[in-house]
Backbone as CSV, one residue per row, in Angstrom:
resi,resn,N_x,N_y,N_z,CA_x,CA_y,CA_z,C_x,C_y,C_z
1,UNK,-17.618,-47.378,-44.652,-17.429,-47.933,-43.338,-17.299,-49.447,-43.458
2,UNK,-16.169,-49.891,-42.788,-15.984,-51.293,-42.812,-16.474,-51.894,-41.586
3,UNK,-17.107,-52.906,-41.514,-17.257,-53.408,-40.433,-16.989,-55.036,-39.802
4,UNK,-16.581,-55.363,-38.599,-16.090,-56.792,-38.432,-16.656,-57.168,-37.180
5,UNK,-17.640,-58.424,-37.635,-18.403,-58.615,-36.329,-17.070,-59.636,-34.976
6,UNK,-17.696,-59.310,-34.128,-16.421,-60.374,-32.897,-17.297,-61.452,-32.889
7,UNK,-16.837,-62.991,-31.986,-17.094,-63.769,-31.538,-18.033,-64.986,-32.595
8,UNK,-19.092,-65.092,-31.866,-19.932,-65.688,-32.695,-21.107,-65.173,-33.451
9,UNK,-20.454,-63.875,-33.827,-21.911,-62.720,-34.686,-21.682,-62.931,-36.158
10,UNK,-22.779,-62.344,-36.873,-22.620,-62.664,-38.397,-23.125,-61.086,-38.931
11,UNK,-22.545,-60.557,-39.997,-23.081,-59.363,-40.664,-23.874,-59.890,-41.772
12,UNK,-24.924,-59.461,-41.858,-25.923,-59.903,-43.210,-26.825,-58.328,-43.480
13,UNK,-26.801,-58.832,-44.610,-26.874,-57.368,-45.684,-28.648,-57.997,-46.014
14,UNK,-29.234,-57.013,-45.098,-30.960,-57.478,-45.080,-31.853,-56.947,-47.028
15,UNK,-32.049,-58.177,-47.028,-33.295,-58.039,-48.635,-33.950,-57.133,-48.142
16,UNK,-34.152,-56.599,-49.962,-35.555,-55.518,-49.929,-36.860,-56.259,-49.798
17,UNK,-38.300,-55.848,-49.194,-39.019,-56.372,-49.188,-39.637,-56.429,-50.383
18,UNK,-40.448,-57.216,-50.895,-41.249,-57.175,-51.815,-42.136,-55.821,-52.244
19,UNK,-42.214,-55.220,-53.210,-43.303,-54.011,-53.170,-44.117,-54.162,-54.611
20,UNK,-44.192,-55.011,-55.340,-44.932,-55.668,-56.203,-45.495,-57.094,-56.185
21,UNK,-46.385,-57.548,-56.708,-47.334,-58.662,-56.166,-46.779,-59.230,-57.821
22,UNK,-47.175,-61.178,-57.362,-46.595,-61.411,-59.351,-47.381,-60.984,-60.249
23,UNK,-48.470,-60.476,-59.887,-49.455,-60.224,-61.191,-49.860,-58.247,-60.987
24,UNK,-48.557,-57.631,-60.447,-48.009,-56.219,-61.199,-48.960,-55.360,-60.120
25,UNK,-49.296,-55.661,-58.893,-49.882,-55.010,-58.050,-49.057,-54.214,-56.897
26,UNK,-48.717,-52.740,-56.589,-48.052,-52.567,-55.752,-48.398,-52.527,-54.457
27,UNK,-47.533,-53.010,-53.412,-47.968,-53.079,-52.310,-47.626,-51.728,-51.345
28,UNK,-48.476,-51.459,-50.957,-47.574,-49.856,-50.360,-47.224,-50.292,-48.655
29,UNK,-46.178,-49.579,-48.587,-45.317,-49.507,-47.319,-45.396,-50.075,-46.141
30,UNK,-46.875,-49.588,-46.006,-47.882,-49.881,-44.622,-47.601,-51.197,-44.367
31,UNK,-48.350,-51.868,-45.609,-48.993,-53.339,-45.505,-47.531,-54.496,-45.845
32,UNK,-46.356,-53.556,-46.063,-45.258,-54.978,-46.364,-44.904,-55.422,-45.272
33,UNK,-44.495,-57.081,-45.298,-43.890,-57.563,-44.350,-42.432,-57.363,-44.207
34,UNK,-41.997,-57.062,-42.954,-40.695,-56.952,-42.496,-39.938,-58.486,-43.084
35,UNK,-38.997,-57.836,-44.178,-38.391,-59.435,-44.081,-37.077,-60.048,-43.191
36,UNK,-36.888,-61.402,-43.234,-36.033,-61.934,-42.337,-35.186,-63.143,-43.116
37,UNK,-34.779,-62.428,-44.370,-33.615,-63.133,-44.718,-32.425,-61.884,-45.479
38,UNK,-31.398,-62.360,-45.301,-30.610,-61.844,-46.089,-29.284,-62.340,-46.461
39,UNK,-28.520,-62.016,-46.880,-27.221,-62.195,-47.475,-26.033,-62.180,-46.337
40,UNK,-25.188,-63.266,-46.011,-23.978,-62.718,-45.087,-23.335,-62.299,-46.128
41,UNK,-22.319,-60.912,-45.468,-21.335,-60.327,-45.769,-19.956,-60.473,-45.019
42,UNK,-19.565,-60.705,-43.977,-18.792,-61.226,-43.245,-19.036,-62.231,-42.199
43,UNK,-18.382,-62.959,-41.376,-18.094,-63.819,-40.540,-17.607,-63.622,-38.770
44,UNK,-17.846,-63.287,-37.875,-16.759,-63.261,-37.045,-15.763,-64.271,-36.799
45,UNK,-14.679,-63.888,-35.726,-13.583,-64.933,-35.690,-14.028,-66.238,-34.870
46,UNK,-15.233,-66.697,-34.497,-15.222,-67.922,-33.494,-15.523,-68.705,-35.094
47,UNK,-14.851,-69.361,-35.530,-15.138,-70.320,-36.560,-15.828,-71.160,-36.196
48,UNK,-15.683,-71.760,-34.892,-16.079,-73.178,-34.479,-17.295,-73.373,-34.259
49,UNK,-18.223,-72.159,-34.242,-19.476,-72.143,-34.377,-20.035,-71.429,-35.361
50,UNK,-19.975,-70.670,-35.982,-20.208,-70.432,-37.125,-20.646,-71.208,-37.975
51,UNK,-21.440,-71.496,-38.905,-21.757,-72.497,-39.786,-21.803,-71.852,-41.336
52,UNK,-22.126,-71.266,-41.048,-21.993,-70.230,-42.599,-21.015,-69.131,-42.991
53,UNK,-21.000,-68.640,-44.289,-20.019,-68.180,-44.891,-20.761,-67.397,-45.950
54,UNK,-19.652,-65.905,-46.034,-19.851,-65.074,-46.772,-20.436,-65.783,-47.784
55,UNK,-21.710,-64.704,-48.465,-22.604,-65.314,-49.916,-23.292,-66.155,-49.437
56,UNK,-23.627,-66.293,-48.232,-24.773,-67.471,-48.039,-25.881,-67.130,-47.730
57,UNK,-26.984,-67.357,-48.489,-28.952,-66.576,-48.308,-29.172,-67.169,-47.117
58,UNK,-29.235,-66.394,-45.898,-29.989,-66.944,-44.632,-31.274,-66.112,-44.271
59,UNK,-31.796,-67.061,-43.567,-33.334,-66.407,-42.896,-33.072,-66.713,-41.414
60,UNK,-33.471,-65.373,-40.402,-33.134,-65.365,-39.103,-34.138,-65.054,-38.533
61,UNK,-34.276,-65.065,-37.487,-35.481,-64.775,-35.948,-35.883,-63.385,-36.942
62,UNK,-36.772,-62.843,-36.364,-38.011,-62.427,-36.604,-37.409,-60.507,-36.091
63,UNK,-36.523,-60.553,-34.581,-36.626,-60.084,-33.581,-34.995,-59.792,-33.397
64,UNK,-34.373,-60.202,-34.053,-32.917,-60.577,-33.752,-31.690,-59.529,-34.222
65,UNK,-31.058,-59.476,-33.675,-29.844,-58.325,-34.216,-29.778,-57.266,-33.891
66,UNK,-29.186,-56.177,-34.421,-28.555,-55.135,-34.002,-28.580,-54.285,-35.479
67,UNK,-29.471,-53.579,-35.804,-29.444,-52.547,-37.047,-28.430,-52.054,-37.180
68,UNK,-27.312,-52.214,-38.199,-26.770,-50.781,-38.599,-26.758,-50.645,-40.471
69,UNK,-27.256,-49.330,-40.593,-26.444,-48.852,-42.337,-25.473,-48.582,-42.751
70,UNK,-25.129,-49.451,-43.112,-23.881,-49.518,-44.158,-23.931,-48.749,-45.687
71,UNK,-23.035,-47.657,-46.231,-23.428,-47.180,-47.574,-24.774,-46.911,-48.009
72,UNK,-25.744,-46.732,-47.279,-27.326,-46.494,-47.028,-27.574,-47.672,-47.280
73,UNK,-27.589,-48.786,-47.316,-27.831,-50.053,-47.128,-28.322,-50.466,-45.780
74,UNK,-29.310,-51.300,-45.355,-29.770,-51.980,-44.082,-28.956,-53.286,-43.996
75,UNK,-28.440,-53.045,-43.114,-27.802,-54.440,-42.362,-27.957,-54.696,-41.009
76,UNK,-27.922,-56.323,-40.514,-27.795,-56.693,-39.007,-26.742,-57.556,-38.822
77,UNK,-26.575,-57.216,-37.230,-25.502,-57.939,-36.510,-26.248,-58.910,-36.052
78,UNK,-26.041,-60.202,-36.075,-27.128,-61.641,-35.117,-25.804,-62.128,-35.076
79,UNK,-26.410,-62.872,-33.866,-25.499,-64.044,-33.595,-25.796,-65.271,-34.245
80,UNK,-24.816,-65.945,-34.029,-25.194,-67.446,-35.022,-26.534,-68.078,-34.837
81,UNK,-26.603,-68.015,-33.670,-28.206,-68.937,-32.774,-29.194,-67.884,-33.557
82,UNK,-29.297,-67.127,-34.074,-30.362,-66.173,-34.201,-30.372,-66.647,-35.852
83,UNK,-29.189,-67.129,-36.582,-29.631,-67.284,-37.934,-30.346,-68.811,-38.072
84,UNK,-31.459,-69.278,-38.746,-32.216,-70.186,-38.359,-32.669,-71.327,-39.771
85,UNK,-31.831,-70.671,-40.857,-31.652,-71.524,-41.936,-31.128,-71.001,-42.818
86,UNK,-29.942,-71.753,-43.404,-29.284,-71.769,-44.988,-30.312,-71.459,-46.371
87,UNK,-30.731,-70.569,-47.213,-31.512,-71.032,-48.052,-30.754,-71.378,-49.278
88,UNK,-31.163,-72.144,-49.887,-30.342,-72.682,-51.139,-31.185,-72.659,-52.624
């Protein structure tokens, strides 16, 4: 399934959460935090607000987007205002 966000939305391909600690402890299911960064995969067409671009690590609202799976993959739809930093 291909997908193409409209306007000023962004597709980002959501990280796995952590399920090991650095010193080899697993964390089970319950207790992980929901994370809130991931990878864009596409762009919509409003360029002019947009600030980012495919391959770019962002972290977004907490609360934000629109779930869908892609290839059993987790992904969200946010709008630009909802992505809330570049990570580099």
């Amino acid at each position: 399934m291909k997908i193409k966000p409209l306007g000023d939305r962004v597709l980002i391909k959501i990280e796995e959460a952590e399920t090991k600690t650095a010193s080899g402890l697993f964390i089970p299911q319950t207790a992980q935090e929901k994370t809130q960064q991931g990878v864009v995969v596409t762009i919509g067409d409003d360029t002019e607000t947009i600030t980012v671009k495919a391959g770019d690590k962002v972290m977004y609202d907490k609360y934000a987007g629109t779930p869908v799976k892609i290839d059993s993959a987790d992904h969200l739809i946010v709008q630009m205002s909802d992505i809330i930093a570049i990570i580099e």
